[in-house]
N, C-alpha and C positions, 0 to 999 in steps of 0.2 A: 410305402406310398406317401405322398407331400402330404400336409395338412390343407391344401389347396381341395382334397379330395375327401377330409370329414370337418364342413363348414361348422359344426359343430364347438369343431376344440379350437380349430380357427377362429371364428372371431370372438370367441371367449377370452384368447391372448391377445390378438393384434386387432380387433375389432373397435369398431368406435362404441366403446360401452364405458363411460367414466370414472369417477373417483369412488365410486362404491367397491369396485375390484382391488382398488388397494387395499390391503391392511395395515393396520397400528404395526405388523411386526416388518414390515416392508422398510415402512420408517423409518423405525427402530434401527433395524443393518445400514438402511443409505446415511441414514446420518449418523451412528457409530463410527461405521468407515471412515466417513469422511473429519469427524472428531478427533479421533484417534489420529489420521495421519496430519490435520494442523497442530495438535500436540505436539506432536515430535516435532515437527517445522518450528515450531518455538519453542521451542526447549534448548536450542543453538542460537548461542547469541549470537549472530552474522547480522548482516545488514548487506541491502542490495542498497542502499545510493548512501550516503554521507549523511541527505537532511534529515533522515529520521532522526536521527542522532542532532545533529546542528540545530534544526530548525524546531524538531517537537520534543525528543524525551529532554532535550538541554531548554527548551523551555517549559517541560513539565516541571522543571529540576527547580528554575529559578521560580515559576509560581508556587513554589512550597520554600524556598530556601532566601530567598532574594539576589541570590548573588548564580550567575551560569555563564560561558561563553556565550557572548551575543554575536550574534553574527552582523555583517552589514546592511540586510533589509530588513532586522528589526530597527537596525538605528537607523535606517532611512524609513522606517512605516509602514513598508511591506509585507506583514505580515498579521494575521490578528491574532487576536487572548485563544479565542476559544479553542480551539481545539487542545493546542499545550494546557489551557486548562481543563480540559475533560477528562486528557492523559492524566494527570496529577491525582486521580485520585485512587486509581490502580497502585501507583506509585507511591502515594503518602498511605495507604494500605501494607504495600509489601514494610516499607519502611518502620513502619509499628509492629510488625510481626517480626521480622529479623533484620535490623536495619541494616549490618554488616552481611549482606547476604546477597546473591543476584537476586532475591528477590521484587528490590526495585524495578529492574528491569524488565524480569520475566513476567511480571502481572498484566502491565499493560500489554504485553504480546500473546497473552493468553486471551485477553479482553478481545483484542482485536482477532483472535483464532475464533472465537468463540460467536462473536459475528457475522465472521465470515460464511459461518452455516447457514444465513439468510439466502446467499443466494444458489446453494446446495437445496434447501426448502421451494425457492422458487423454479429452480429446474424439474424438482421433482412433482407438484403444482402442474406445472405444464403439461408435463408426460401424461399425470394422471387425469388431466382432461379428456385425453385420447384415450388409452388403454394401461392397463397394467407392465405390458410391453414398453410403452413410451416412457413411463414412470422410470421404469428400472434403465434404461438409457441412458434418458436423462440425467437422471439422478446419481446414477454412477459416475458417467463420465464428468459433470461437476464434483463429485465426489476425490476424484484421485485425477483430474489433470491438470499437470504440474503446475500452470500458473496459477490455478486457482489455490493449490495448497503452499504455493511459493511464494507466494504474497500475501496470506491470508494471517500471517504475525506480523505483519514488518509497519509499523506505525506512519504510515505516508499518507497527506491528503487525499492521495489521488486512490488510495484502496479504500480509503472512507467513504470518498463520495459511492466509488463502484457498486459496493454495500447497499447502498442508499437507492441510488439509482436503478440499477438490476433489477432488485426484486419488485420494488413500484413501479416501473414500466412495464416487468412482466405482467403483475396483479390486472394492469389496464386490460387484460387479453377478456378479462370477464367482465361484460358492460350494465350490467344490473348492480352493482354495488350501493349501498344504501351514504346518504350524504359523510357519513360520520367516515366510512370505508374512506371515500375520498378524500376527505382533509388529509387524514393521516396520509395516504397518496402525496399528497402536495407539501405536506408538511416536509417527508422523507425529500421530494426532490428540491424544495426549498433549502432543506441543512446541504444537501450535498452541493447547489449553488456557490452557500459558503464557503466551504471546507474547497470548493475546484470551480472559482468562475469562469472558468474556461469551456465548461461543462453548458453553460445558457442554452448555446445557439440550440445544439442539440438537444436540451430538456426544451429549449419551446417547440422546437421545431414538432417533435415528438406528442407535445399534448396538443399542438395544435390540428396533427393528425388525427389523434383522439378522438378530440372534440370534433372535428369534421364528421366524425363517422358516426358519431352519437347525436347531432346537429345540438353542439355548444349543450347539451342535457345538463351534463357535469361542470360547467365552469363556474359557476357561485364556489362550491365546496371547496375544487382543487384551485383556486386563485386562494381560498381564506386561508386554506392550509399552506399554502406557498407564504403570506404575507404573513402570517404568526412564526415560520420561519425565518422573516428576514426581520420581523420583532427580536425576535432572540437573539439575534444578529446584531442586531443594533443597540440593543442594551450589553450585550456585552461590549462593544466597541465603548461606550459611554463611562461604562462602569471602569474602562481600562485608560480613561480620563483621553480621550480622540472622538472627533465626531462621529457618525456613525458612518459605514463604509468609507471610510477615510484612507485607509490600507487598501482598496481595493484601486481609489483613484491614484495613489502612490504606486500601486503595481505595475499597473498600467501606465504610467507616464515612466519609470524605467527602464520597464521589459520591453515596453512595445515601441514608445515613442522614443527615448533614449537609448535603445537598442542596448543594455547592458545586458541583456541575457545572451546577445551574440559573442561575448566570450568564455562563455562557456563553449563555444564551438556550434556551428550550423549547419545546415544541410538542407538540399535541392527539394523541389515538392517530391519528390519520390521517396525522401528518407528513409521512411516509415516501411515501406517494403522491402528497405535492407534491412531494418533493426527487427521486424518478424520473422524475416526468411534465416538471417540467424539462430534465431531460437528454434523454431517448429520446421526448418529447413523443408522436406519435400510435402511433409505434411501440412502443409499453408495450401494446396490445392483443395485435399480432399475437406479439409476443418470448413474453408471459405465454400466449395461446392455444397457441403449439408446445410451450412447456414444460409444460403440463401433457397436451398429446398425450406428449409425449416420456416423460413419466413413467411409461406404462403400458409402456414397457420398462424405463424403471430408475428406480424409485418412491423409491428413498433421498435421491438429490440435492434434489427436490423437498420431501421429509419434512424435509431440513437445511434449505433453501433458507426455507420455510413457518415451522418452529419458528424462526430465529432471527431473522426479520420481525417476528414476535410478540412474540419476547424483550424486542428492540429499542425496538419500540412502546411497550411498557408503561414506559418510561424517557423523562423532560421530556427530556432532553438528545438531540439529534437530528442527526446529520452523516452525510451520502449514501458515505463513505468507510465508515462502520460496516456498510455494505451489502453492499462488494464481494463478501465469501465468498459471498453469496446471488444476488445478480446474477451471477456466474462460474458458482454449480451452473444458472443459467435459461438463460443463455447456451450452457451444455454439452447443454442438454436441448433448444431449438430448432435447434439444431444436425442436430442426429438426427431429429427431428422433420420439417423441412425435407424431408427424401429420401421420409418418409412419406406426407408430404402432396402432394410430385410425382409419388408413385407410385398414388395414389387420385384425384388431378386427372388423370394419363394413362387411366386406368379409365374415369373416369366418361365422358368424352369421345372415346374411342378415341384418345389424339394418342400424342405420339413422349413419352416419359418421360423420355429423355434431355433433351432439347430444354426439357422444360416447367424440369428441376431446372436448365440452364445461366442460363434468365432469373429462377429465387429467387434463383440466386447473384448475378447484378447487382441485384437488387430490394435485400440483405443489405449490396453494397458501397454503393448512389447511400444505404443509410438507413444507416449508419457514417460516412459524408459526412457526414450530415447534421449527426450528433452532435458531430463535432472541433469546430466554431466553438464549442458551451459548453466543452468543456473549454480551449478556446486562450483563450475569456473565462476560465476559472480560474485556470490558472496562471499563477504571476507568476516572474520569474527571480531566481534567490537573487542571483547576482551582477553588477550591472551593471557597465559599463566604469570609471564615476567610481569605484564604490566599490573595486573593485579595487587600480586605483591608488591612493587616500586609504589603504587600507589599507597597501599594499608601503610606500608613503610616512613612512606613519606608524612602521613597524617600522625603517627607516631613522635615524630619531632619536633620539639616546638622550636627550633633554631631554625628548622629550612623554610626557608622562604620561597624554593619552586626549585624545579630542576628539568631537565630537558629529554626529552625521548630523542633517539638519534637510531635511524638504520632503516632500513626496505620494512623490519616488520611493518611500522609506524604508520608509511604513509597512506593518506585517506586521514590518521589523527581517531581512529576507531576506537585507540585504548583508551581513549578522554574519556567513554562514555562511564565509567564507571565511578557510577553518581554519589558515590558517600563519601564524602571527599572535603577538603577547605584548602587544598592547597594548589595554586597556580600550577600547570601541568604546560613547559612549554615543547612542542610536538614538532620536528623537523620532517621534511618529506622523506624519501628512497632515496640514499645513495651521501647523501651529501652530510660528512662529521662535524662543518661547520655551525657555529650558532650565526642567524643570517642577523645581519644590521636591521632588517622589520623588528626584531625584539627590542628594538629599542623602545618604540611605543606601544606593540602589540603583542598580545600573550602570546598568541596562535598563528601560523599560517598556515594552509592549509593552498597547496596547487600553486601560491602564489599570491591567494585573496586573505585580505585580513578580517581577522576577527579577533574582537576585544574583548576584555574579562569585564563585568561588570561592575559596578560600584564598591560594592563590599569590600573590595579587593583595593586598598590605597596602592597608588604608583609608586616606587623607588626602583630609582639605578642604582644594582647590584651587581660588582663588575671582578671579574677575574683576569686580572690583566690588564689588556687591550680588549677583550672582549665581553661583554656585559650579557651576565647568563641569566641578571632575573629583573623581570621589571614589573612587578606586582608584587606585593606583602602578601600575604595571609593576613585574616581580618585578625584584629588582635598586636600587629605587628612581628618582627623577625630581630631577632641580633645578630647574622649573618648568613647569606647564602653559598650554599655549598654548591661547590663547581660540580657539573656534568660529569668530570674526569671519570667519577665513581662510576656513572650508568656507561658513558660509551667505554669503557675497560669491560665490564660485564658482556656490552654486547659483541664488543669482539672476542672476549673468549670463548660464547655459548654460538657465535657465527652468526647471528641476527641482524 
């Protein structure tokens, strides 16, 4: 007989009876689970785009070192201090502990793992507002769906702000909150501001709903706390000797008005429906159907999730990473939804509701399966074993002055990241055994786009032949640079 037939044990499970029915050991398993499998996610040095590597751990590297590949929108201003300097101390941590070790690297990916629990905590929050049911939904499927564990090391602004944002837009779901509650509310969605301006329309849009529904109660608190974040904001921009949001108007007059982010490649307002269906391929119906159930208990996620799809769209420039805060509030909201939808399938049918919500939960895990083969197609590993070694090898030397990576491993330039280093590393793309005439001013190229080594590094033409293999010293200076010859011999006999 269903549970539909002893109300009893029924809405003891699925009933609207609250956060009393959780327990501390409930907890304890959702976010173990969930711990344990961002662990292992960072524990593999891979990288889903380039800039984690380009834009933040190579600026974590130079705020501790002074000298890093710069890329071309730190030297046009497009970028600011802080976050590379937040990274940096994961980083100058690992480095005191084993400097010659992945350590460097693996800390700050563990930081970022270890964050990423917040919005595992706020999934599971939500659930437990409803039932003990909703909880474990919830809290599961943030727990183990792939993007939320796939993203949740990888040091990119746009998983920082998600972090940020998620869980403070969730917490709005409870409207009695005392002032102090709020700031920090505001606080969180003010750093995530920083960290992904792109993010506004949607962070206003979203407290402006809010505050509708509360009639403006809240807005003293979550404006103070917003504005002590864009204090912090603005001292670091000062301290980094630029006015304050100055990188932000430099962004914007590149990306948007000078359209240089259109060669990175663009796409129709529809994009974004390719670059999901991709990933979550058939399951983009049912994840999109529960979050919008899920929403008519907590409508903000959805309002953020919505506005910043749209934001996005209306922009040629197009990458499935700009999504995540959105995908993370739809993910938080099927979650919830899931307990809802077992509990109206046991209805309709008279069955066990327990029983119907244990087989979503394997339905959630075989289509999470589903999803890791694309992302295990995406990432590529920053550091391979050769280049490791080439690299230790090469710091070994006090005669080389740099040398060249050459073959298919390389391109992307991933084995750069391996940050204990002083020696110019210069990186050719797939396919091609040439050194390109760019080296003549630039360490790196990377796609095509240059990026230069930083100061510490004096310039000298270093040439082998007709061809000039290094054009950076090591700080210190070189008494001659050794030709490539040695690494692309290497890679063609090991076939790389």
């Amino acid at each position: 007989m269903g549970d539909s037939a002893n109300p009893a044990r029924y809405h003891r499970f699925m009933g609207d009876n609250p956060i009393q029915q959780v327990t501390r050991r409930d907890w304890m398993v959702v976010l173990g689970l969930a711990l344990a499998l961002r662990l292992a996610s960072a524990w593999f040095e891979t990288v889903l785009h380039p800039d984690e590597v380009y834009q933040y751990l190579e600026g974590a590297f130079r705020t501790t070192h002074a000298y890093s590949v710069m890329t071309w929108e730190y030297r046009d201003g497009m970028r600011a201090d802080l976050y590379p300097w937040l990274l940096s101390w994961p980083m100058r941590l690992g480095e005191w502990i084993a400097p010659d070790s992945r350590l460097p690297i693996l800390l700050p990916r563990i930081v970022m793992a270890l964050l990423s629990l917040g919005i595992v905590g706020a999934a599971g929050w939500l659930g437990a507002r409803v039932s003990r049911a909703h909880f474990w939904t919830a809290g599961l499927l943030a727990a183990f769906w792939t993007d939320l564990v796939g993203f949740a090391p990888h040091p990119l602004t746009e998983q920082m702000a998600a972090l940020l944002t998620v869980p403070a837009i969730a917490l709005l779901a409870r409207r009695d909150w005392s002032a102090r509650v709020l700031v920090a509310i505001g606080f969180a969605l003010g750093m995530a501001f920083l960290f992904r301006p792109h993010l506004a329309p949607a962070i206003g849009v979203t407290a402006l709903w809010y505050l509708w529904t509360v009639r403006f109660a809240g807005f003293v608190p979550l404006l103070g706390g917003s504005l002590l974040a864009l204090a912090v904001g603005a001292g670091s921009d000062m301290l980094g000797g630029d006015y304050p949001f100055e990188w932000m108007v430099n962004n914007f007059t590149r990306n948007i008005v000078d359209n240089v982010s259109a060669r990175y490649g663009v796409s129709g307002p529809l994009g974004y429906v390719r670059e999901v269906w991709q990933v979550w391929s058939v399951w983009t119906f049912p994840i999109l159907a529960l979050a919008a159930w899920g929403a008519r208990r907590y409508p903000l996620l959805l309002i953020f999730a919505v506005a910043n799809i749209v934001v996005h769209s209306a922009i040629g420039h197009k990458e499935y990473r700009f999504l995540i805060p959105s995908l993370s509030a739809f993910i938080l909201l099927a979650g919830v939804a899931t307990a809802d939808f077992a509990a109206w399938w046991a209805k309709q049918r008279n069955l066990n509701a327990e029983g119907r919500l244990r087989l979503l939960v394997v339905v959630w895990l075989l289509a999470a399966a589903t999803v890791v083969p694309v992302y295990k197609a995406r990432d590529t590993f920053i550091v391979t074993s050769f280049t490791a070694k080439a690299i230790d090898d090469a710091r070994a030397r006090p005669d080389l002055c740099g040398f060249a990576l050459v073959g298919r491993e390389f391109d992307g330039t991933y084995g750069y990241a391996r940050l204990r280093r002083d020696v110019p590393i210069f990186i050719r793309g797939k396919g091609d055994p040439k050194i390109d005439p760019a080296f003549y001013n630039y360490a790196v190229v990377w796609n095509g786009f240059e990026a230069e080594l930083s100061s510490a590094f004096v310039k000298r033409a270093c040439t082998d032949g007709e061809q000039k293999q290094c054009v950076y010293e090591r700080a210190g200076g070189c008494s001659e640079a050794s030709s490539p010859s040695e690494i692309n011999r290497y890679l063609a006999e090991h076939d790389m």
